[in-house]
C-alpha positions as CSV (number, residue, x, y, z in Angstrom):
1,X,176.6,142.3,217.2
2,X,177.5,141.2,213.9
3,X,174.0,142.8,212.4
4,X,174.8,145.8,214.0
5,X,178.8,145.7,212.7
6,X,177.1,144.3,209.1
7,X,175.0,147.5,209.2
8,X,177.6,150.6,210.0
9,X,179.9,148.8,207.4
10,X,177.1,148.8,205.1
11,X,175.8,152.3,205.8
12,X,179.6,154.0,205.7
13,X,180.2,152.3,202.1
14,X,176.6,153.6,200.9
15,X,177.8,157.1,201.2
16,X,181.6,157.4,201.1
17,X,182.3,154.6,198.4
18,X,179.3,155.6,196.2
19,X,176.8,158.3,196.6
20,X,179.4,160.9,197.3
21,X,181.8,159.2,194.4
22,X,178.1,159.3,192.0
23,X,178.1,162.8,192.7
24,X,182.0,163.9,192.1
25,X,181.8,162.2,189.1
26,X,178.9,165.1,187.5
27,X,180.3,167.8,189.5
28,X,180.1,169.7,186.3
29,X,176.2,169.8,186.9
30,X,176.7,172.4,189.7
31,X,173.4,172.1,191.9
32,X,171.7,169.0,189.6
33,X,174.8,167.1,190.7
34,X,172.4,165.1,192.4
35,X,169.8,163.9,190.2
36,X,172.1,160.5,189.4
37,X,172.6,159.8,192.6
38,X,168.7,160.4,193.9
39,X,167.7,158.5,190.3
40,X,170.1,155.5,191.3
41,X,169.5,154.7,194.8
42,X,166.1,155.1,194.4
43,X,166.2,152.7,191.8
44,X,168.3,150.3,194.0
45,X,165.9,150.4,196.5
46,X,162.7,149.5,194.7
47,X,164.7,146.9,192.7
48,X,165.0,145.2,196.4
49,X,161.9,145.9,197.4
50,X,160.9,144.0,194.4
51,X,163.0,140.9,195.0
52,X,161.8,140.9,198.4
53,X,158.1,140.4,197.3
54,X,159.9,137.5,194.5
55,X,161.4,135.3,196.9
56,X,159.4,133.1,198.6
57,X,159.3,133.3,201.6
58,X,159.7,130.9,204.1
59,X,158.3,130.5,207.7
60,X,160.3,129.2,210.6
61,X,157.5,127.6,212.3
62,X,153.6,128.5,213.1
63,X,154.9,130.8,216.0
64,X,156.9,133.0,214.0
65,X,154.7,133.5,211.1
66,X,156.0,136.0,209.0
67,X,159.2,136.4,209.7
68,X,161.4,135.7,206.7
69,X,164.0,132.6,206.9
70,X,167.8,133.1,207.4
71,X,168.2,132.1,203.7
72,X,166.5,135.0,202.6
73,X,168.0,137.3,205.1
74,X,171.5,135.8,203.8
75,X,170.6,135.9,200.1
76,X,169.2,139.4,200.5
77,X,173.0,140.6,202.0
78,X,174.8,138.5,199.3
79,X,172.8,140.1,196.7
80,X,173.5,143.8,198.4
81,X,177.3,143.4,198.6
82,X,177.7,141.6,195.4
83,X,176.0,144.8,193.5
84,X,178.5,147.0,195.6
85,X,181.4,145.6,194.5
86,X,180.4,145.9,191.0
87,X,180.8,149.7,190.7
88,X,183.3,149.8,192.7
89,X,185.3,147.4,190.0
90,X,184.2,149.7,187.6
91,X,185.5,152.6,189.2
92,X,188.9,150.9,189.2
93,X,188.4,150.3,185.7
94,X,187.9,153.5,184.4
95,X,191.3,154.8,186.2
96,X,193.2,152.3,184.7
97,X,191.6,153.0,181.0
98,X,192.0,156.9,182.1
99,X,195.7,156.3,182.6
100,X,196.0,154.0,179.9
101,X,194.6,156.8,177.5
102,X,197.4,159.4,179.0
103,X,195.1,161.2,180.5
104,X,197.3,164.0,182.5
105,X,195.0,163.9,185.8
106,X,195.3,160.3,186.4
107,X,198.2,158.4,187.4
108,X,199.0,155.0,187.7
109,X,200.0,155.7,191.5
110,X,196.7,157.0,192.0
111,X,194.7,154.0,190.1
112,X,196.8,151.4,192.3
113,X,195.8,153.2,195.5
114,X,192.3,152.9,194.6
115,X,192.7,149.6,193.9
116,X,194.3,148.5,196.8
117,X,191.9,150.9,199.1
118,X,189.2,149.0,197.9
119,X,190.9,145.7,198.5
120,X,191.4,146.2,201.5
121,X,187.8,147.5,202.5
122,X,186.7,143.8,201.2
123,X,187.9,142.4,204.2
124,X,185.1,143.4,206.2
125,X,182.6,143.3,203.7
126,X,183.3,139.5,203.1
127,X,183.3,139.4,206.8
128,X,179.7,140.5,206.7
129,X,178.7,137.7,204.5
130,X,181.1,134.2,205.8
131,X,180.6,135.3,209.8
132,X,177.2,135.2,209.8
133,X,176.9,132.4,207.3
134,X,178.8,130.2,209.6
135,X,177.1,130.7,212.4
136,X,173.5,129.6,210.8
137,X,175.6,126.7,209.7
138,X,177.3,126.3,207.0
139,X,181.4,125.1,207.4
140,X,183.7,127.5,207.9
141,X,185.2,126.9,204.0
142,X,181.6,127.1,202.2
143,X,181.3,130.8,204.3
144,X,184.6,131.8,203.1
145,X,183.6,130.6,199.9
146,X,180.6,132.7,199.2
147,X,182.4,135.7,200.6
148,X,185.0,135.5,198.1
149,X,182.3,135.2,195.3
150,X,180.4,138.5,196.5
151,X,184.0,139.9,195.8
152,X,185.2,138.0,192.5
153,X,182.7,140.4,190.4
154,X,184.9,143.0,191.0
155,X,187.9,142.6,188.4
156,X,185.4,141.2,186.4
157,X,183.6,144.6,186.6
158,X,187.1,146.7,185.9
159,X,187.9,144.6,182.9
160,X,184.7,145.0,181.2
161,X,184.8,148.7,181.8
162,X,188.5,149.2,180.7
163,X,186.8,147.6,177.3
164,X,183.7,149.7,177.2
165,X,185.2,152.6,179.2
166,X,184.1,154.9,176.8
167,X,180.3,154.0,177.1
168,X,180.6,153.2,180.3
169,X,182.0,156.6,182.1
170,X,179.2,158.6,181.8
171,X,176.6,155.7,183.6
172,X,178.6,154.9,185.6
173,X,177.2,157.6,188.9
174,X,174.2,155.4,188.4
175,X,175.9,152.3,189.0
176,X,177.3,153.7,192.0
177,X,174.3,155.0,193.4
178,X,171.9,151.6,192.6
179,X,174.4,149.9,195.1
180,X,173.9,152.4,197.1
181,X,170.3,152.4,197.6
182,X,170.4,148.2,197.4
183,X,172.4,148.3,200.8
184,X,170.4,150.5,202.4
185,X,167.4,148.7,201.8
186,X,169.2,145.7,203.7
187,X,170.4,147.9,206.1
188,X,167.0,149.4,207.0
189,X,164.8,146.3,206.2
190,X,167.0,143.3,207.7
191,X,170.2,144.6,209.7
192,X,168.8,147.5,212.1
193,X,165.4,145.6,213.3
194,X,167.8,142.1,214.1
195,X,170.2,144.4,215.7
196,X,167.6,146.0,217.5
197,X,165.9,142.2,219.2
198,X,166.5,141.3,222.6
199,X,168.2,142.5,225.7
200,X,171.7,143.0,224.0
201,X,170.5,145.7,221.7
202,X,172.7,148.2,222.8
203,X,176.1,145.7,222.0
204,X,174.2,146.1,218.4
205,X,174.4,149.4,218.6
206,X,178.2,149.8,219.3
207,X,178.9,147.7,216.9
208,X,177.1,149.7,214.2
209,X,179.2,152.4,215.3
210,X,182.7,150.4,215.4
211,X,181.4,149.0,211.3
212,X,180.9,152.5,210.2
213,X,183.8,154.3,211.3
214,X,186.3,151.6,210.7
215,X,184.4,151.6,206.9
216,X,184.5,155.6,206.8
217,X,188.4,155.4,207.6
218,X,189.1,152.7,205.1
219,X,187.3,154.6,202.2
220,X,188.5,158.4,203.2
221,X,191.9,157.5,204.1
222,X,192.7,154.8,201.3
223,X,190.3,156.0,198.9
């Protein structure tokens, strides 16, 4: 259930919070508005790939050979959100140093809506991480713990790029879209086939459905 949530979550943020945001931004392009976005997740995906052949990776015991260890699985999620939430700090960033430059199509309203939509979609993304960190183990404090680092990169993120905003802006749609394509890769590669094991596969499933529409509302309706 909570791969299956962890995935719909995932999958909704992919595409509202960054591919579609990666392609707004180079709107201007007309029909080649998609080359960042194709170029980034792409290169989000193979960077994952890559990292998945890098860590080692560990065996349970001689009857599951080959299956990777929950550290890796965890890592690997970690690793997904945490490069999320950097672009998504950007984006903040840039309203703020958009409005800060008295730029007549952004507000400050509208930067601090952004900013608290995406606050609030960190709820379940640090859910994602400390629920199932807890239940391979580790105290209930440590999982909160890690979930609020996946998150801390975020004003990090919006403070650089209010700094370097004007180098920044136009990379930015392949930030987004690397995330992008990193989450996906967990999705595809470690969420869908856990969701999928044993006789409760279809509770996976729902939940898959209940993480991507409560993610789709949070991101169209606060975003």
């Amino acid at each position: 259930m909570l791969s299956g949530f962890a995935a719909g979550v995932m999958v909704a943020a992919s595409v509202w919070s960054l591919l579609i945001p990666s392609m707004d931004m180079v709107s201007d392009r007309g029909k080649l508005a998609f080359i960042p976005a194709a170029t980034g997740f792409c290169a989000g995906m193979i960077f994952l790939l890559i990292l998945d052949k890098v860590i080692p990776h560990m065996h349970l015991d001689e009857s599951e050979e080959g299956i990777k260890s929950n550290l890796q699985k965890t890592t690997m999620m970690v690793l997904a959100v945490t490069l999320h939430n950097i672009p998504e700090g950007m984006a903040v960033g840039i309203l703020y140093a958009g409005w800060a430059s008295g730029s007549a199509q952004i507000s400050e309203a509208g930067a601090l809506t952004l900013a608290l939509g995406i606050a609030i979609q960190n709820f379940p993304e640090g859910a994602i991480i400390s629920m199932p960190l807890h239940s391979k183990g580790l105290s209930k404090l440590r999982a909160c713990w890690y979930g609020i680092l996946s998150g801390i990169v975020e004003p990090a993120a919006g403070f650089l790029t209010i700094l370097l905003a004007s180098r920044i802006v136009s990379i930015l749609p392949y930030f987004l879209s690397f995330a992008a394509g990193a989450m996906i890769f967990v999705v595809v590669e470690e969420l869908v086939p856990e969701m999928s094991e044993g006789e409760h596969s279809n509770l996976g499933t729902i939940m898959f459905m209940l993480g991507f529409v409560l993610m789709m509302i949070l991101d169209v309706a606060l975003g």
